[in-house]
C-alpha positions, 0 to 999 in steps of 0.5 A: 358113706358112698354117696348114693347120686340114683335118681339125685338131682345134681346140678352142673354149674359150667360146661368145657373141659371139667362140666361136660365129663361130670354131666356125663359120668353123673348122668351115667350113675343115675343122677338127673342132672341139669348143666347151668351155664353163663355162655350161650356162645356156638361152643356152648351150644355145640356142647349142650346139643351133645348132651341133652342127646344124652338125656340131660338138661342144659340151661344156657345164659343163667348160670346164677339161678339155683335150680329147683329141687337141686341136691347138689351142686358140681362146679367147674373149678374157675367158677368163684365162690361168690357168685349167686348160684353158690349163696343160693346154694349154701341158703338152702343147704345144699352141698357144692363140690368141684370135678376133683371132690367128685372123682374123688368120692367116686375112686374105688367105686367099681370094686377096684382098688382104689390107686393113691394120688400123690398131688402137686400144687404151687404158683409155678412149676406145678405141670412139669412138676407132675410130669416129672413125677409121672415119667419116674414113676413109669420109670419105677415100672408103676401104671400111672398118668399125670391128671388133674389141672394138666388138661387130662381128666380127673374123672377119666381116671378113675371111672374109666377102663385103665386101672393104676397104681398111683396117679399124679395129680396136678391141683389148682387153688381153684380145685382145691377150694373145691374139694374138701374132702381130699386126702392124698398119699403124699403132696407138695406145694411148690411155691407161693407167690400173689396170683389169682387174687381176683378170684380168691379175694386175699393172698391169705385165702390164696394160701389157704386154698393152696395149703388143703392139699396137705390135709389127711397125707398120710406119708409126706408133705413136701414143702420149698425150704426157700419159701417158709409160707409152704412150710407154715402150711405143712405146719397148719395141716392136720395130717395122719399119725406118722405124715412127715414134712419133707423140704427140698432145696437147691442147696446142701440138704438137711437131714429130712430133706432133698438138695443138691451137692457138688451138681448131684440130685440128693434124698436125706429124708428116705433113707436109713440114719439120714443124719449121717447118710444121703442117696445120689437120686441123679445128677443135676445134667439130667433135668431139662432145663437145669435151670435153678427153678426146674432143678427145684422142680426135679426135686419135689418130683423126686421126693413124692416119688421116693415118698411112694417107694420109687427106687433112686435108679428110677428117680434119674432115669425118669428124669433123663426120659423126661422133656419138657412141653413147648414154651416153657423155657424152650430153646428156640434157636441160635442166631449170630450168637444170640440163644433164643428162649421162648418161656411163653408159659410164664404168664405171671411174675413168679415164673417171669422171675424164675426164667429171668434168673436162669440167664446172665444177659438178657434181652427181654420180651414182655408184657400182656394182661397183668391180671393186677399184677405189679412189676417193681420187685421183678424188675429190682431183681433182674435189672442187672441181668437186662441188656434191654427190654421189648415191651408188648401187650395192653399192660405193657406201660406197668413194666416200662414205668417199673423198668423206669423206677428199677432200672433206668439205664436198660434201653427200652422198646416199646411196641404199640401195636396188636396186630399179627405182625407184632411179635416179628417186630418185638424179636427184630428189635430185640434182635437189634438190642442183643449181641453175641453171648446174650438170651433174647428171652420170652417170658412175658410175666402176662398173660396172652389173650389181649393178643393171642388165643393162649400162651402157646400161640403167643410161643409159636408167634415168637418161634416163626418170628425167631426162624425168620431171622434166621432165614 
């Protein structure tokens, strides 16, 4: 049954990019809302003056306090399930859903129908996964958007004026924790790798959280032939008669499965007698980068697309209209025959691995906030790709002592500073350590903020700094 939100009493937990759009379409179904929030910063304030314009009521600087007669609670999805608001909640009975719940129950609401959502989730590869998807599916001709954990809002989409005939929808392990009655058309789990551990309290929870994604698919679930921890998810989900599991794989695929053969994108799973017969989908020229870990990518796109009906003509031409956003293995420039690569978005040690992987010398540009990360397997793995390293950021010192366990014969520069001139000096020497035919790669495995707003800043800083050497 519909949940009915007139005159309910629902509670908000946070403000930013997910509360402020449930306070407002919440209020505008009727609900009396209230938005509780940690922060009572000038942001926040700004945020809350705009709302309680609206008729709704802010609290600021308590967000562990359940208020009284709430009914129910939506919750940004960074929000942990432990805090106090949340045992508060669950002692009195009352129900705690995210953004993505909430959009989700309130699809189809205006009469539309409602449009199926094929959903993307993993460590790494998750935003360019869903924009891949997006551009063959408007390829295909199909009014669509790429939403969700990409920065564009859930809620827009479906309450909003523009109506559409599939989404494509990027999921956070935060998200779904938070929203337990999804049921997509078809879905996918990139990869699996330790990351978020702070939040989620265990690799297993982690995993857990990734793998409801796959709960109630009613066509396909796309798992990563090369990581059986997305397999023994789809094997664990409890799907509608008929879901079948659909791997992907940069090598020679199985029947049921998309792979690669002799540099061609090819689908053994939607096609007639795929024992015996498999579909050019495009070749591996038309992915931007074709990096190993974005032709992985351009795979699982490929698969829910095809899952949906998408033709295989429209599979490459999605990819070739495709490009990749800034600071996700971008090249920045050439200089003295040394490529420039900025992978700012590698923020933890999966992507780092991913990037490292796509080149064969390497001068590497490292370090930030490791988030408990650890760097030894990393570091084993791509020691013979190293001509040097140029360290930076707060954690830096669990690199080079990983560097010194892994790969002690790789010169090391390591940068004691965090001012705005940091990341000129961490290229010039990284500059000094290349020669001609090397990457001087970005791909911190950290994340930005000891240093810089985002990871995005972090990319510019490295590209102004590469430009200038070049001056």
């Amino acid at each position: 049954m519909p949940f009915d939100f007139q005159g309910k009493h629902v509670t908000v937990a946070g403000l930013g990019v997910s509360g402020v759009p449930a306070a407002k379409v919440l209020h505008g179904l009727g609900a009396r809302v209230t938005v509780v929030n940690d922060g009572d910063d000038e942001r926040a304030r700004a945020q809350a003056a705009d709302l309680e314009a609206l008729g709704v009521t802010v609290r600021l600087g308590d967000g562990a306090t359940l208020p009284e007669g709430t009914e129910l609670i939506v919750t940004a999805p960074g929000w942990k399930p432990d805090k106090p608001l949340f045992t508060a909640a669950h002692e009195a009975g009352v129900p705690v859903w995210g953004d993505v719940e909430l959009a989700w129950r309130l699809r189809g609401r205006d009469g539309r129908e409602a449009a199926p959502w094929l959903a993307v989730t993993g460590t790494n590869g998750k935003t360019t996964t869903v924009q891949m998807l997006a551009s063959i599916l408007k390829a295909a001709g199909l009014r669509t958007a790429a939403v969700g954990n990409i920065g564009v809002s859930l809620l827009d989409a479906v309450t909003g004026d523009e109506e559409y005939d599939v989404l494509a929808v990027e999921l956070s392990s935060y998200q779904l924790h938070w929203a337990p009655s999804l049921r997509a058309h078809s879905a996918v789990v990139l990869n699996l790798a330790p990351d978020h551990l702070d939040w989620h309290g265990s690799m297993e929870a982690y995993a857990a959280d990734k793998g409801r994604i796959y709960e109630g698919n009613r066509v396909a679930c796309v798992y990563n032939v090369a990581d059986k921890a997305t397999e023994d998810l789809v094997r664990e989900a409890d799907v509608e008669e008929g879901c079948r599991a659909v791997g992907f794989t940069l090598g020679s695929p199985a029947p049921s499965q998309l792979g690669v053969v002799d540099g061609i994108l090819v689908d053994r799973a939607f096609v007639e007698d795929r024992q015996k017969n498999a579909q050019e989908l495009a070749e591996v020229t038309d992915v931007d980068p074709p990096a190993p870990h974005n032709i992985a990518n351009a795979l699982a796109a490929a698969g829910l697309a095809r899952a949906f009906g998408v033709s295989a003509a429209a599979v490459r031409d999605g990819l070739r209209a495709f490009t990749p956003d800034a600071h996700r293995i971008a090249h920045v420039a050439d200089v003295d025959g040394v490529a420039y690569v900025d992978d700012s978005k590698a923020t933890n040690t999966h992507a780092a691995e991913a990037s490292l992987a796509a080149y064969d010398s390497i001068v590497w540009i490292a370090g930030g906030l490791a988030k408990g990360a650890t760097f030894d397997e990393l570091v084993t793995g791509a020691a013979k790709r190293l001509r040097g390293a140029v360290l930076i950021g707060a954690d830096r010192a669990l690199i080079r002592e990983a560097l010194a366990r892994h790969a002690p014969e790789v010169p090391v520069v390591d940068l004691d500073r965090t001012d705005t001139g940091a990341m000129l000096q961490a290229v010039r020497e990284a500059q000094r350590l290349a020669r001609p035919g090397d990457t001087v790669l970005l791909a911190p495995a950290c994340a930005s903020m000891d240093m810089f707003t985002n990871y995005n800043k972090r990319g510019d800083a490295f590209a102004e700094a590469v430009r200038e050497l070049g001056a």
